[in-house]
N, C-alpha and C positions, 0 to 999 in steps of 0.2 A: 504494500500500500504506500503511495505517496501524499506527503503529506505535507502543506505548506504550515508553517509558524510565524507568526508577523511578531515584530518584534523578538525576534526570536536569536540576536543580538544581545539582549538585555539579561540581567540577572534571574530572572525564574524563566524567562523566555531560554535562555543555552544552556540553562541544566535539564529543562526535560526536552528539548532538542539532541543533544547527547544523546540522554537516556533511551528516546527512540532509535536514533542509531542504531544503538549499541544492541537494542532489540529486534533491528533487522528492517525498521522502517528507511524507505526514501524520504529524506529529509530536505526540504529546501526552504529556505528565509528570505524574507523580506525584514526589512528595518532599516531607516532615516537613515541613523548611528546618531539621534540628538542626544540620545540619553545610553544606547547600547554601545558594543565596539567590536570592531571588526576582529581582535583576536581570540574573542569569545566565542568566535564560530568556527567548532572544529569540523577538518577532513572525517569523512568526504561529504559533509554538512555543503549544500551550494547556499554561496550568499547573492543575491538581490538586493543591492544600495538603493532603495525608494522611498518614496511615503505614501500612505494609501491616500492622499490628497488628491494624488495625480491619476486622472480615471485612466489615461492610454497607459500607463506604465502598467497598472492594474490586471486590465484588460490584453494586454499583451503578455504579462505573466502568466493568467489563468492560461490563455490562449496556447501559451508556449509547454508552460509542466504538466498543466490537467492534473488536478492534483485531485485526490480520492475526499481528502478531509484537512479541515484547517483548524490550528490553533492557533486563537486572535488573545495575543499580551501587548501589542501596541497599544499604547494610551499613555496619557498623562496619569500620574500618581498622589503628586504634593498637595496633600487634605487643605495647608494653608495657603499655600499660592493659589489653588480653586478659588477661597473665597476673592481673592484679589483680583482675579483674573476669570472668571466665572465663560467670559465670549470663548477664550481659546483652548477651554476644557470643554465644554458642550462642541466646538467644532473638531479637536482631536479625538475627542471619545464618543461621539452621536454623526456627525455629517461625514467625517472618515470613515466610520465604522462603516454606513449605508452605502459607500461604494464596495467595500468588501461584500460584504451581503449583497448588493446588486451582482456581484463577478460572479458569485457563488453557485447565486440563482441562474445563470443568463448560461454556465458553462456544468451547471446539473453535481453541482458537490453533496452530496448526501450526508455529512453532519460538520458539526464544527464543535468546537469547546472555545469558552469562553472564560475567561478573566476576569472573575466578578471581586467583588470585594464584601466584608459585615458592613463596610457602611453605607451600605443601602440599608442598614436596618434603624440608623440615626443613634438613640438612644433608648435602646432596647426596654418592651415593657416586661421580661424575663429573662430572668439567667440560668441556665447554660440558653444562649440563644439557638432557636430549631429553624427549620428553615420553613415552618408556617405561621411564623412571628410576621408582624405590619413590617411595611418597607414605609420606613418616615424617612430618608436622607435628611441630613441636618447641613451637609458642603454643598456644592456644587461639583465639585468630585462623587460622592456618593450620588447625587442624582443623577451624573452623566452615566453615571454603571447601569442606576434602576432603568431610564429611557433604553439601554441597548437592549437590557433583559427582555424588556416590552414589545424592541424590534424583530429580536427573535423570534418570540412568539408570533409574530403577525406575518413576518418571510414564514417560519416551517407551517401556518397554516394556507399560504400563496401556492408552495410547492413541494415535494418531500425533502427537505431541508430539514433534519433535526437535530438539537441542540441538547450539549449539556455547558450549564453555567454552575462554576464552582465560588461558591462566597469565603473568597481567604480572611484569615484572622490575619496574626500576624508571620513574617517570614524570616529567617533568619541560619544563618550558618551558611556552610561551600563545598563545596562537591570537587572532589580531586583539586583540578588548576581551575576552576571556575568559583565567581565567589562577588561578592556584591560589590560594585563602583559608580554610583551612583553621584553627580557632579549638578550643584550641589546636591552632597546625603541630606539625606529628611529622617533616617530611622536611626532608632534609638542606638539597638546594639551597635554598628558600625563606627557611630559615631562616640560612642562611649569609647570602645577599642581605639580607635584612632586619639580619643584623651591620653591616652596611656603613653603614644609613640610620642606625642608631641608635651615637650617637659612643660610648657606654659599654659598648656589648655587646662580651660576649668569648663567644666560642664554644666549646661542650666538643667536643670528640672522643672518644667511647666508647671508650676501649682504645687501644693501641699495640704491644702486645705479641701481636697473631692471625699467624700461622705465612704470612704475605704480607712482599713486599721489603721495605716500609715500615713494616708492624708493625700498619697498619691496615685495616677490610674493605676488600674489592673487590667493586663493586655492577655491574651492567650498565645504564644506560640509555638511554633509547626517549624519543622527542620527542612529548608528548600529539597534537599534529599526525597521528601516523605512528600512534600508538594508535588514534585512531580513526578514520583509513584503515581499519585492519583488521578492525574492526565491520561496514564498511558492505560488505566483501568478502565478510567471515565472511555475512554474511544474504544474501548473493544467490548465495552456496554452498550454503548449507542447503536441503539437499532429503530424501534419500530417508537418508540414513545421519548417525549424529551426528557429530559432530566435536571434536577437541582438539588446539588447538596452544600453544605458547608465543610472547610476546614480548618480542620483545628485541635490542638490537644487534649480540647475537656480542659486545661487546667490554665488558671488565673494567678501570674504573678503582678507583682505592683511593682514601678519604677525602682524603691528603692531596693526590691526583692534581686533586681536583673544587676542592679550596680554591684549586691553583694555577692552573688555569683562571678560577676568580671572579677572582683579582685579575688575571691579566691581562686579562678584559672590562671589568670593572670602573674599572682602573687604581688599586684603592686596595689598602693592605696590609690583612691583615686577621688579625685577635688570636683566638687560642684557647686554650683550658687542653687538658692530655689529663685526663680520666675516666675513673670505673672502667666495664667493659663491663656490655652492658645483657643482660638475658638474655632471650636467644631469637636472639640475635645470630649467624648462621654467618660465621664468617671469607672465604670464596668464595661466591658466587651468579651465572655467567653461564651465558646461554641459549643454549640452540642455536633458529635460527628458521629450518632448512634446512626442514621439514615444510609450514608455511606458506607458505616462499618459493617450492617446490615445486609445490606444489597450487593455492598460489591467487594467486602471481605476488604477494606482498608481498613490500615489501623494505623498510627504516628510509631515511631520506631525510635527516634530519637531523644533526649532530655535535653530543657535547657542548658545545662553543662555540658555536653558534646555541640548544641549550637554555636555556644559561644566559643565554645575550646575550638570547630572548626573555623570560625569567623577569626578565628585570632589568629591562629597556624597560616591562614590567607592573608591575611593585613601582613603579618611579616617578613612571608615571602614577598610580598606588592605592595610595599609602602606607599607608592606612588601611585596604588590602580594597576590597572590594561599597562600597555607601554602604546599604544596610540588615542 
């Protein structure tokens, strides 16, 4: 089976790009490189320099690979730059996206997986979050995800087009030579690690005061490893009906949970200020992954301490990132 990955450049986008490989799939990428990098896309991985902006490049890709099924990671990310920027989130993750689903359609692709996120769930009115909870987005990041969900549904019922959308927690850790470079990083771990390399950095903490033991969120995280396991499940489940699950650990740490963990992998102490909170921020976000674990026999594999231990083993071999 061939199978295109957009954004598939990028940090969850070339680990389960790999990972397919490595499983025997034909693998070929599309991505800008605004946010991915060209040596994150390993042999015999083929890379496509474009953006789904451009419908002929699109349109001449489908044309060219005929690809059997796609996994869409191209998007913007940054919860806070959304709110700032609200026009060029809705156009990279909603009017781009509807070019790929027009390709989709027009050259007869029969499923896709898609890149969803929890916040589309806003500020969840249960914890462990399921995935028959309300979709309230609280960014413009989280609504640009809920609208794609939405366009899925209305393409796979146009044509036999059928979709699984996976809602991520949080992600974290590195897979062999692959591993997160994100310019600017917006996530926690990373940039906590990266406090460590650099002797003057101090690190903020968004808030202290969220209605948690400690005063700070509680996030759930997945091992990019175990992330994209579930990709390569999710598509070989994809048949006759669509699908939607969440993922995530089941377990909820809090900021200062994840700082103490870095320093005991780490062994070094490590400086922060607390800051005012950022908005878009929910105080709790953990997942329930009973639905998934159920149906399709995943389960997380990993511990935060092997996330972080992997994210860190990475940063020091690549202090600098990629090398382009």
């Amino acid at each position: 089976m061939k199978v295109l990955v957009t954004g598939g450049a990028g940090y969850i986008g070339s680990v389960t790009g790999k990972l397919l490989s490595e499983a025997g799939y034909d693998v070929v990428v599309l991505d800008n490189l605004s946010q991915g990098h060209r040596s994150a896309v390993k042999r015999p991985i083929r890379l496509t320099v474009g953006d789904l902006g451009d419908v002929d490049l699109v349109t001449d890709l489908f044309r060219r690979e005929k690809p059997d099924a796609v996994l869409h990671f191209a998007g913007l990310i940054a919860v806070e730059e959304s709110i700032k920027k609200p026009a060029v989130y809705f156009y990279n993750n909603v009017a781009c996206g509807i070019n790929l689903l027009n390709a989709c359609l027009q050259y007869g692709v029969r499923k896709i997986i898609f890149s969803s996120t929890a916040a589309v769930y806003g500020t969840p009115q249960k914890i462990p979050v399921t995935e028959d909870c309300p979709l309230a987005p609280a960014t413009p990041y989280g609504e640009s995800k809920r609208i794609f969900e939405e366009l899925l549904k209305a393409y796979s019922q146009a044509g036999k087009l059928r979709f699984c959308s996976l809602r991520y927690f949080n992600v974290a850790g590195a897979y062999q030579d692959l591993g997160e470079d994100h310019r600017p990083e917006t996530h926690l771990i990373p940039n906590l690690l990266r406090s460590v390399i650099e002797p003057d950095a101090v690190f903020t903490i968004y808030g202290d005061d969220y209605p948690t033991p400690d005063g700070t969120c509680i996030r759930d995280y997945i091992h990019i490893y175990d992330l994209a396991r579930a990709h390569i499940l999710a598509l070989e489940a994809l048949n006759d009906k669509n699908l939607i699950y969440n993922l995530g650990s089941e377990k909820g740490y809090s900021v200062k949970e994840v700082f103490a963990t870095a320093e005991q992998v780490t062994g070094r102490k490590l400086n922060y200020r607390i800051g005012p909170r950022r908005a878009g921020d929910v105080p709790v976000l953990v997942a329930s992954s009973e639905k998934i674990r159920n149906e399709l026999g995943w389960h997380p594999t990993r511990t935060l301490t092997e996330m972080i231990a992997d994210a860190w083993e990475w940063l020091k071999a690549h202090p600098e990132g990629y090398p382009d």
